[in-house]
C-alpha positions as CSV (number, residue, x, y, z in Angstrom):
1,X,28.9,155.1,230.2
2,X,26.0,154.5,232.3
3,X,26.7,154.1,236.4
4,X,25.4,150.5,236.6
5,X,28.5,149.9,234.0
6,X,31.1,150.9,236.4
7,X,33.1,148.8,238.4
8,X,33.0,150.0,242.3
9,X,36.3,151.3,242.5
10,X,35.7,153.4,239.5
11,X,32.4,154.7,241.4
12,X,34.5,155.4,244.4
13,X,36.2,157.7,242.1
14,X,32.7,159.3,240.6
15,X,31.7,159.6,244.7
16,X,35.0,161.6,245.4
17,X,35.3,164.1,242.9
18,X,31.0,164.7,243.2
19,X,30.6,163.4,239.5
20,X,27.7,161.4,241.3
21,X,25.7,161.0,244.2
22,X,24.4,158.2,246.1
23,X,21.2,158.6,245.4
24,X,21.9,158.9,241.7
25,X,23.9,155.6,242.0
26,X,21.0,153.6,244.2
27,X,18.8,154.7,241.5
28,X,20.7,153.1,238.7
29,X,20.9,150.1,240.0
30,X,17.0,149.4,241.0
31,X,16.3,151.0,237.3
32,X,18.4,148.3,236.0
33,X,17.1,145.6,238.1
34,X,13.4,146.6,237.3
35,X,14.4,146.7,233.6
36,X,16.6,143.9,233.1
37,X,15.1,141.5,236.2
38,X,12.0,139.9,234.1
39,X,14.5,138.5,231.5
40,X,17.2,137.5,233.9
41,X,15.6,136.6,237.1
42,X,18.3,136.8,239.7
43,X,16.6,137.6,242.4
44,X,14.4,135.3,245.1
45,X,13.8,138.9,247.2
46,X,14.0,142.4,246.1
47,X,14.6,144.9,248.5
48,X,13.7,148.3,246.9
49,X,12.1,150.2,249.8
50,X,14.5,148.8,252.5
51,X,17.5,149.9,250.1
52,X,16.7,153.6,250.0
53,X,15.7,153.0,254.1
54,X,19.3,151.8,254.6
55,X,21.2,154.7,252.0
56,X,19.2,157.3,254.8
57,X,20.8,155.6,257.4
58,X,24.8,155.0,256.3
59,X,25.0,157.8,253.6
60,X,27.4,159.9,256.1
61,X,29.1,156.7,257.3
62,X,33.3,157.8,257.4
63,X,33.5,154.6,255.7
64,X,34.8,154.5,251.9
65,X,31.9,151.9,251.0
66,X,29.5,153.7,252.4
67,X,26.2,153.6,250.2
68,X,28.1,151.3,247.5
69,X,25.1,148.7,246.9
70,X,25.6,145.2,246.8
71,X,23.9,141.8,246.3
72,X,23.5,138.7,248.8
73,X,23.5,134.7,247.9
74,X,20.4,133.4,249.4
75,X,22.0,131.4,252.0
76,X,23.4,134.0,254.0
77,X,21.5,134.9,256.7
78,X,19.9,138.5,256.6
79,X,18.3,139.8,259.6
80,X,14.7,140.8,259.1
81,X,14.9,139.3,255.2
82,X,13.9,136.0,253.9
83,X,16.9,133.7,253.5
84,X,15.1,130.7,251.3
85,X,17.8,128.6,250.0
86,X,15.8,129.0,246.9
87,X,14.1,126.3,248.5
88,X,10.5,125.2,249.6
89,X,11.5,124.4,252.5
90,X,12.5,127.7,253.9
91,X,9.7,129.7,251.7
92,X,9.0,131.6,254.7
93,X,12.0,132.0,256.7
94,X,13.2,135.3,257.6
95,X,16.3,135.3,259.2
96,X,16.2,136.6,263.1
97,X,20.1,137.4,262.9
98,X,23.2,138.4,260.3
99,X,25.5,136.1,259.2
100,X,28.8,137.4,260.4
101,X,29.7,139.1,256.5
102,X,26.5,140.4,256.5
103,X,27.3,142.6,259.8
104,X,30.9,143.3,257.9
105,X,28.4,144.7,255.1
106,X,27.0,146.6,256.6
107,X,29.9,148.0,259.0
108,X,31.3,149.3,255.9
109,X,27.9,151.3,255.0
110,X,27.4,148.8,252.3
111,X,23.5,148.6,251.2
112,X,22.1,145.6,250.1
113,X,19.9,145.4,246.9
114,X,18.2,142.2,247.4
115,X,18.6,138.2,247.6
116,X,19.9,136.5,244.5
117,X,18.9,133.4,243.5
118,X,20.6,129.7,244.0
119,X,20.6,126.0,242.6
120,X,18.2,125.0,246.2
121,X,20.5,124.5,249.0
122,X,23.6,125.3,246.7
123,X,23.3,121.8,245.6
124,X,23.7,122.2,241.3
125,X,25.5,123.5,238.9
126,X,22.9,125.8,236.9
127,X,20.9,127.6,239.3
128,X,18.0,125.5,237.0
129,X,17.2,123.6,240.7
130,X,15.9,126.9,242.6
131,X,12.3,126.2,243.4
132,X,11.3,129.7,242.4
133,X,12.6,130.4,239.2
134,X,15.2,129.6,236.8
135,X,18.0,132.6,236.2
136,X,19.2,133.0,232.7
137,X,22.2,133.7,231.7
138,X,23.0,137.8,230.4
139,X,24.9,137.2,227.4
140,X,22.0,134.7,225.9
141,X,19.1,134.4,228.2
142,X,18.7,130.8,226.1
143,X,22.2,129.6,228.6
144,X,22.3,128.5,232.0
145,X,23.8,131.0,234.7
146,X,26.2,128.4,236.0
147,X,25.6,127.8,239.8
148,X,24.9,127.1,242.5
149,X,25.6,131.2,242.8
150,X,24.2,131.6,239.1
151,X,21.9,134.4,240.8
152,X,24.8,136.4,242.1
153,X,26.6,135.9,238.9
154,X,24.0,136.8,236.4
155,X,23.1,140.1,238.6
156,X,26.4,141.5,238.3
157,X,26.7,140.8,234.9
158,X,24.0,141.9,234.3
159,X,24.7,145.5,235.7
160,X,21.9,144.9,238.4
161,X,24.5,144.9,241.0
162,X,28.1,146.3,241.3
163,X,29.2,143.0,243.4
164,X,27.6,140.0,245.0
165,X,28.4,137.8,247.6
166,X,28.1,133.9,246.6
167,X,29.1,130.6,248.0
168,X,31.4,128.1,247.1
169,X,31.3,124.5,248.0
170,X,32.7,122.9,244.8
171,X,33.5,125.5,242.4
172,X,29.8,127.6,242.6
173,X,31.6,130.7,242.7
174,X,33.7,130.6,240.2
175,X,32.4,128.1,237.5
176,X,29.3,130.4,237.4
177,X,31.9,133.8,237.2
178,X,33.4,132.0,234.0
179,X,30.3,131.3,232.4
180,X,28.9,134.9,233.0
181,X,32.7,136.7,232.0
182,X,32.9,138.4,235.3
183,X,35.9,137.7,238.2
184,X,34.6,135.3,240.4
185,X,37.1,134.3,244.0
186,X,37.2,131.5,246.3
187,X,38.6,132.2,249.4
188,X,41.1,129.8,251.1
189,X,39.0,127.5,253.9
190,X,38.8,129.7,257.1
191,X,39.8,133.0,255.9
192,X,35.9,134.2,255.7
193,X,33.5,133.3,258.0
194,X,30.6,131.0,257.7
195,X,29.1,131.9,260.3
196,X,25.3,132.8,259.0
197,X,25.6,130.6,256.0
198,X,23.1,128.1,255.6
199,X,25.4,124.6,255.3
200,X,25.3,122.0,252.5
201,X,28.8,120.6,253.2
202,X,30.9,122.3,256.3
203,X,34.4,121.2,255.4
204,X,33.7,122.4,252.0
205,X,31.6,125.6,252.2
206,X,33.2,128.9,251.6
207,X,31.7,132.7,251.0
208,X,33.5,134.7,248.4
209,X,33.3,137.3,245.9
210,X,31.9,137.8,242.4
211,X,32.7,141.4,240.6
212,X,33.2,142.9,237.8
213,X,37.3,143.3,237.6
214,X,39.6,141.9,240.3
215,X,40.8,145.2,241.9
216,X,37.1,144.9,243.3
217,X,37.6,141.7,243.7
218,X,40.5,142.5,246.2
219,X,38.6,145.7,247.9
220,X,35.4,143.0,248.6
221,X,37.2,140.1,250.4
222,X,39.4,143.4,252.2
223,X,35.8,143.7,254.2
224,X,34.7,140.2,254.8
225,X,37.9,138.1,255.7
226,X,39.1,137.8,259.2
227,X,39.1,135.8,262.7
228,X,35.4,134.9,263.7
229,X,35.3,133.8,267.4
230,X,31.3,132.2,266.3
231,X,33.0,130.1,263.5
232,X,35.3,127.2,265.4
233,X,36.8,126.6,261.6
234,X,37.5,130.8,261.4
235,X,41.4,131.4,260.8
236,X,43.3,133.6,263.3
237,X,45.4,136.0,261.0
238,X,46.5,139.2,260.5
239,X,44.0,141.4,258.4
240,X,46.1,142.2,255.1
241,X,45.2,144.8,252.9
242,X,44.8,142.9,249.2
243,X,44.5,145.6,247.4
244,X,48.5,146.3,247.8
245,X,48.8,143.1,246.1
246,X,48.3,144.2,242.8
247,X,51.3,145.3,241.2
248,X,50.6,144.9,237.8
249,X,53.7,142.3,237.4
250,X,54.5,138.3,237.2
251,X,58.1,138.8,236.4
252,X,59.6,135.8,237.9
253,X,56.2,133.8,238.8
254,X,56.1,129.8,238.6
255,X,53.3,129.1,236.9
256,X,52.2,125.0,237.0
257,X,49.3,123.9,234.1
258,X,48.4,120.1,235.3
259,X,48.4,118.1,232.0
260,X,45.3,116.7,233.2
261,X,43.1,119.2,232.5
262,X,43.7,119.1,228.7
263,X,42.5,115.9,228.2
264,X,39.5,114.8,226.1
265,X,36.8,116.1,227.8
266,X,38.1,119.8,227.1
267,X,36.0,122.0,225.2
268,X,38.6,122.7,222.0
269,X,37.8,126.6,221.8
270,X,37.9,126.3,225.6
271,X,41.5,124.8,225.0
272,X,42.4,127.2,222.6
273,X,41.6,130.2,224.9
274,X,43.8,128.7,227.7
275,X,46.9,128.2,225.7
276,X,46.4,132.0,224.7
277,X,46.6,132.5,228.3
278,X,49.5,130.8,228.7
279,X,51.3,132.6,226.2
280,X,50.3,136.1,227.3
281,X,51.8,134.9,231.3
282,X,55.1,133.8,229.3
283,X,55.9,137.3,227.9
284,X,54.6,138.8,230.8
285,X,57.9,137.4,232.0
286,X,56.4,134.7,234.5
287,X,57.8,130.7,233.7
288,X,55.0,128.8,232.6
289,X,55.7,124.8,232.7
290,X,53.3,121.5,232.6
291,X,53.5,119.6,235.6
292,X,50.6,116.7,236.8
293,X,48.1,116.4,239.5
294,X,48.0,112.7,239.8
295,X,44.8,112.6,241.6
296,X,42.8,114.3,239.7
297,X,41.1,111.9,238.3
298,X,39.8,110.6,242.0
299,X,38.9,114.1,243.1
300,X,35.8,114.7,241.8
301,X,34.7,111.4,243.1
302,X,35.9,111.9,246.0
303,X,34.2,115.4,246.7
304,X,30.7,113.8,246.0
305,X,30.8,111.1,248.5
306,X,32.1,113.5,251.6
307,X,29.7,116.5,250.2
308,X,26.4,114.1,249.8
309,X,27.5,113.0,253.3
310,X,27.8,116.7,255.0
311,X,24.7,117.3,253.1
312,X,22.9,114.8,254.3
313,X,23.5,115.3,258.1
314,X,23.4,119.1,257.8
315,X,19.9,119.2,256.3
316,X,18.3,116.3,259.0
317,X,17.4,119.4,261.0
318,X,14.9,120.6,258.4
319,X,12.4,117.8,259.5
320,X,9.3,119.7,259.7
321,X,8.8,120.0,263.4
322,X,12.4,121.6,264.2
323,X,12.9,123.9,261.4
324,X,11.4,124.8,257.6
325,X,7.9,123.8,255.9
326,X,5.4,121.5,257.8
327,X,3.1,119.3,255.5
328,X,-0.6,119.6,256.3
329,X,-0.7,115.9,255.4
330,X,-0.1,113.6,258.4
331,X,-1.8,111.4,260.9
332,X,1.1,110.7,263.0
333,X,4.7,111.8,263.4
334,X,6.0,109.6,261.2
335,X,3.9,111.6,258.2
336,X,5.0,114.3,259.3
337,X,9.1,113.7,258.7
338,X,8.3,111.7,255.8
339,X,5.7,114.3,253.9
340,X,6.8,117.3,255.0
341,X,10.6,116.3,253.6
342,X,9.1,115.0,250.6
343,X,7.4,118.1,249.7
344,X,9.9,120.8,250.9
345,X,13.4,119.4,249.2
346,X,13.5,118.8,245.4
347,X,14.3,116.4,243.1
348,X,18.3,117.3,243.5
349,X,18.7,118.0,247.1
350,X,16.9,114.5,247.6
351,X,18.9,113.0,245.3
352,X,22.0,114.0,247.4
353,X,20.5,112.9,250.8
354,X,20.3,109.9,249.4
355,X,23.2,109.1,248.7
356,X,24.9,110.8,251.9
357,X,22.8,108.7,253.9
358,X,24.0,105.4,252.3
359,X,27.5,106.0,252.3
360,X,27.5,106.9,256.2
361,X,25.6,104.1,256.8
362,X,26.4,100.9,258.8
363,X,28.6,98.5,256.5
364,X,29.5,101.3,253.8
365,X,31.4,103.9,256.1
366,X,34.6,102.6,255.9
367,X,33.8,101.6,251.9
368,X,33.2,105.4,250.6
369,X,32.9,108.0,253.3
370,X,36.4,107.0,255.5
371,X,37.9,106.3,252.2
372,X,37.0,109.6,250.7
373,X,38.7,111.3,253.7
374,X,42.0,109.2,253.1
375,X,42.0,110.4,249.4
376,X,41.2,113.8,250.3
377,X,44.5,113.6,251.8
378,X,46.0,112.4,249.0
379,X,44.2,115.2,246.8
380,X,45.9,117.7,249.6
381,X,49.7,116.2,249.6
382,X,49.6,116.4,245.9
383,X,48.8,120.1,245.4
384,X,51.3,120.4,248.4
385,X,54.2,118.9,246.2
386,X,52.9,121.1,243.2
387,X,53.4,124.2,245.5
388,X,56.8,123.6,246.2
389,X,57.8,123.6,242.9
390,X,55.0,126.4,241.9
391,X,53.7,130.0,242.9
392,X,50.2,129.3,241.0
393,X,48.7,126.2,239.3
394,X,46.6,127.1,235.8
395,X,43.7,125.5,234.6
396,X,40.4,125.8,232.9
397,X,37.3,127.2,235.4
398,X,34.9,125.1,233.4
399,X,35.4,122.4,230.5
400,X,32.8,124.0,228.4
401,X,31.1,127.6,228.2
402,X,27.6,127.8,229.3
403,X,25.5,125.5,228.3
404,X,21.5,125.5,227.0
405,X,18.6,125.5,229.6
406,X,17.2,122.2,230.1
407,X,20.0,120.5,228.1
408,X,21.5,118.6,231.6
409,X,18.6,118.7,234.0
410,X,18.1,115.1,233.5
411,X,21.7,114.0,233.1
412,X,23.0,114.1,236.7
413,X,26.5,112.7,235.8
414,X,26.9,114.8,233.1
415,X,26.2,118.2,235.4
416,X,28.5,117.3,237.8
417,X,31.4,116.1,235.4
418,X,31.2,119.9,235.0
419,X,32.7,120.7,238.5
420,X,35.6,118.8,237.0
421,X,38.3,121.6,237.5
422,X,37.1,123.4,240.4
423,X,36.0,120.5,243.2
424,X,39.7,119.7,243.5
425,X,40.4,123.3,245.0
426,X,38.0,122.8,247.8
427,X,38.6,119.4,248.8
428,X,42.6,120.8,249.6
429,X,40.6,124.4,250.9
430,X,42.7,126.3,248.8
431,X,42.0,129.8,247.4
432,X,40.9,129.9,243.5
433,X,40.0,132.7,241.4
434,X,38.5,132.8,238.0
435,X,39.3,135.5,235.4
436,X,37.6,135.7,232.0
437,X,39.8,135.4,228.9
438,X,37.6,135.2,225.5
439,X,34.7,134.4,224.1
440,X,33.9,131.1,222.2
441,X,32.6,131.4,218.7
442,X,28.9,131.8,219.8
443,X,29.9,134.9,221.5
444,X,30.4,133.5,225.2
445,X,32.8,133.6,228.1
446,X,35.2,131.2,228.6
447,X,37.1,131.5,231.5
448,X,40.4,130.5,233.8
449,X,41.2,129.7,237.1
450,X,44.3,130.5,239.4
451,X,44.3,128.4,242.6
452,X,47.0,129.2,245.6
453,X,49.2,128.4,248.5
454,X,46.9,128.3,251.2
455,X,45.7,131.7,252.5
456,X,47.9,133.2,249.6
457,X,45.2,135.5,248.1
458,X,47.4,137.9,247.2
459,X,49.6,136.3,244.8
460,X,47.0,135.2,243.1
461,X,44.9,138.1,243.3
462,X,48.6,139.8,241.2
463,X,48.4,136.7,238.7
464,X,44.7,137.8,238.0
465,X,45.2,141.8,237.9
466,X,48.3,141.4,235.8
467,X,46.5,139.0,233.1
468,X,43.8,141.7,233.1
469,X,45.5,144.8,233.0
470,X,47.0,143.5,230.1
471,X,44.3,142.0,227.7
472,X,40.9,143.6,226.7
473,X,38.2,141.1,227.3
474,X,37.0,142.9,230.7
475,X,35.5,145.4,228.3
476,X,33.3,142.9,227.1
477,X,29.8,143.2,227.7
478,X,26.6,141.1,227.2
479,X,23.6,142.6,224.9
480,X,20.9,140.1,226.1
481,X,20.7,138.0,223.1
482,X,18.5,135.8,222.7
């Protein structure tokens, strides 16, 4: 097995017994990327020369992580790299300080291969928005990614990078995990700090993890959760140790599947691979019942109207005279604003100022924007009831498995029907994980997605391992069809 195959905890392993070396594993890795990155494209910024600078610098770190490499969304701030946003509007911006996982990174000797690419803004479902390039997807470079972290995604799947760090502001952590058959985890709301990420909605943003199996996926969020005195929404909690979670057992775990999720617009092999996963969690010994999330049908709804409006009020600073790209076509200020807008933002992120703008306007605030914030209460007290019933609720990550480039650009309602499952879990800022569990009959990954008690990673961070531990489809790899 080749190094860039290996999960990080099994090259933590390699490091300690000397079967490798640092160097030998840095190498891998930018081998890979500059083998595999002109069919996959998952990067916006490639950091060769600065990589090997950094390895110099931590290799003797007393750190356990010291020298593992990593990749980076491109809306996390990076000192001394461009953080774009995959956008024209930040072409050129290199970011003067590090968002505050970034110095987490690198306090654990972590090195940093580079800057993966985005849907611009995190606004889209595909990563087809980037203005720079489109990133396909590894197991049929014909498919969409998933996004908005479709770069981060793709990378790791790809073998270019061990992990990645993505964002996730309606599922675009873990809708692009299930269509690229890696572990993807959304944090709860506040346990990771957003300080350094670039905004698109506030109360819905959240950094989190995308690996390769979810003991990494427990040793990555060990290093970037905690309190964050620059981040007023950072939660004050005791550190915990996640790895220590995974036991390997659901003997005894409630497990709710909302009915709603099995409706028509459920992708039958999708379906199919679910109720596998149902089955497996039942003689695992954990009680597996239906139960009903009332609201879901308003959630998605519900998530556009407050994100669009975030959106739209976090992105007025990037006017052309305060921050991002300037037009060189203006006779007056007004030209400037207008033009320089105009030209940075695309069609998408537009789109979604638009309509932030109209409903916090005068007359249509109380109509959409206060309403949304009375149903996202709603949304909250009904996963609320669910949890006292339930450890975990079960659903599909995605409807469908990945779908063709091109096939939605043009369909807006039908790209963000997709986000079905997952926009729910942020409106409540609860913690959700996908886990891959089969492959449809075109050979790709179909995944599902655990979501938790507020701030209660671990349990299911278990649900996850267990599911894993005890099925095959980890082992799965892609072979760049295409």
């Amino acid at each position: 097995m080749e190094i860039y195959e290996l999960t990080v905890h099994e090259l933590l392993e390699k490091l300690d017994k000397k079967e490798i070396t640092k160097e030998e594993m840095l190498a891998s890795y930018q081998n890979r990327i500059n083998e595999k990155e002109k069919d996959v494209q998952a990067f916006v910024t490639i950091t060769e020369q600065e990589a090997k600078e950094d390895l110099k610098q931590k290799a003797n770190s007393p750190s356990k992580l010291a020298g593992i490499p990593i990749g980076i969304k491109d809306n996390i701030c990076t000192k001394g790299v461009k953080t774009t946003c995959a956008s024209k509007m930040l072409e050129n911006f290199v970011a003067p300080y590090d968002a505050t996982v970034m110095e987490k990174i690198n306090e654990a000797g972590m090195v940093s291969l580079g800057k993966l690419n985005m849907d611009e803004f995190a606004m889209g479902g595909s990563t087809e928005h980037s203005y720079f390039k489109k990133t396909k997807n590894p197991w049929n470079l014909n498919k969409v990614p998933g996004g908005s972290s479709g770069g981060s995604a793709a990378a790791v799947a790809a073998g270019m990078v061990p992990w990645a760090l993505g964002s996730d502001t309606g599922g675009s952590i873990r809708q692009p995990a299930s269509f690229c058959g890696i572990v993807g985890l959304k944090p709860t709301y506040g346990l990771v700090s957003r300080f350094g990420l670039v905004a698109f909605a506030s109360s819905l943003d959240q950094i989190g993890t995308l690996t390769k199996d979810v003991k990494d996926s427990a040793l990555l969020l060990n290093v970037i959760a905690g309190h964050d005195e620059k981040d007023s929404t950072s939660a004050n909690r005791e550190k915990e140790d996640y790895t220590k979670a995974l036991k390997n057992d659901v003997k005894g775990l409630k497990i709710g599947v909302p009915k709603e999720y099995f409706g028509d617009g459920i992708n039958t092999e999708v379906k199919e691979a679910i109720e596998k996963v149902i089955e497996k969690y039942r003689q695992l010994g954990a009680t597996v019942e239906e139960c009903s999330l009332d609201v879901a049908d308003y959630a998605l709804a519900t998530y556009y109207i407050i994100a669009c409006a975030e959106a739209s009020s976090n992105l007025g600073r990037f006017d052309g005279i305060r921050y991002g790209y300037r037009t060189k076509n203006y006779e007056n200020l007004k030209d400037i604003y207008r033009n320089s807008r105009s030209e940075g933002f695309g069609a998408e992120v537009k789109r979604r100022i638009i309509l932030g703008t109209y409903v916090l306007s005068s007359g249509y605030y109380d109509a959409y924007y206060k309403k949304a914030q009375q149903v996202r209460t709603l949304v909250k007290n009904e996963y609320a009831k669910n949890f006292a019933k339930y450890d975990v609720i079960l659903t599909p990550t995605a409807s469908n498995v990945a779908f063709d480039i091109g096939s939605k650009i043009n369909d807006p309602l039908e790209m963000y029907l997709a986000d079905l499952c997952t926009v729910p879990v942020n409106i409540a800022g609860l913690p959700g994980i996908s886990v891959p569990c089969g492959l449809n009959s075109e050979g790709m990954p179909i995944g599902f997605q655990l979501i938790g008690k507020p701030f209660d990673e671990s349990t299911i961070l278990n649900a996850a391992y267990t599911y894993e531990q005890n099925t095959d489809f980890r082992k799965n790899k892609p072979e760049f069809k295409n």
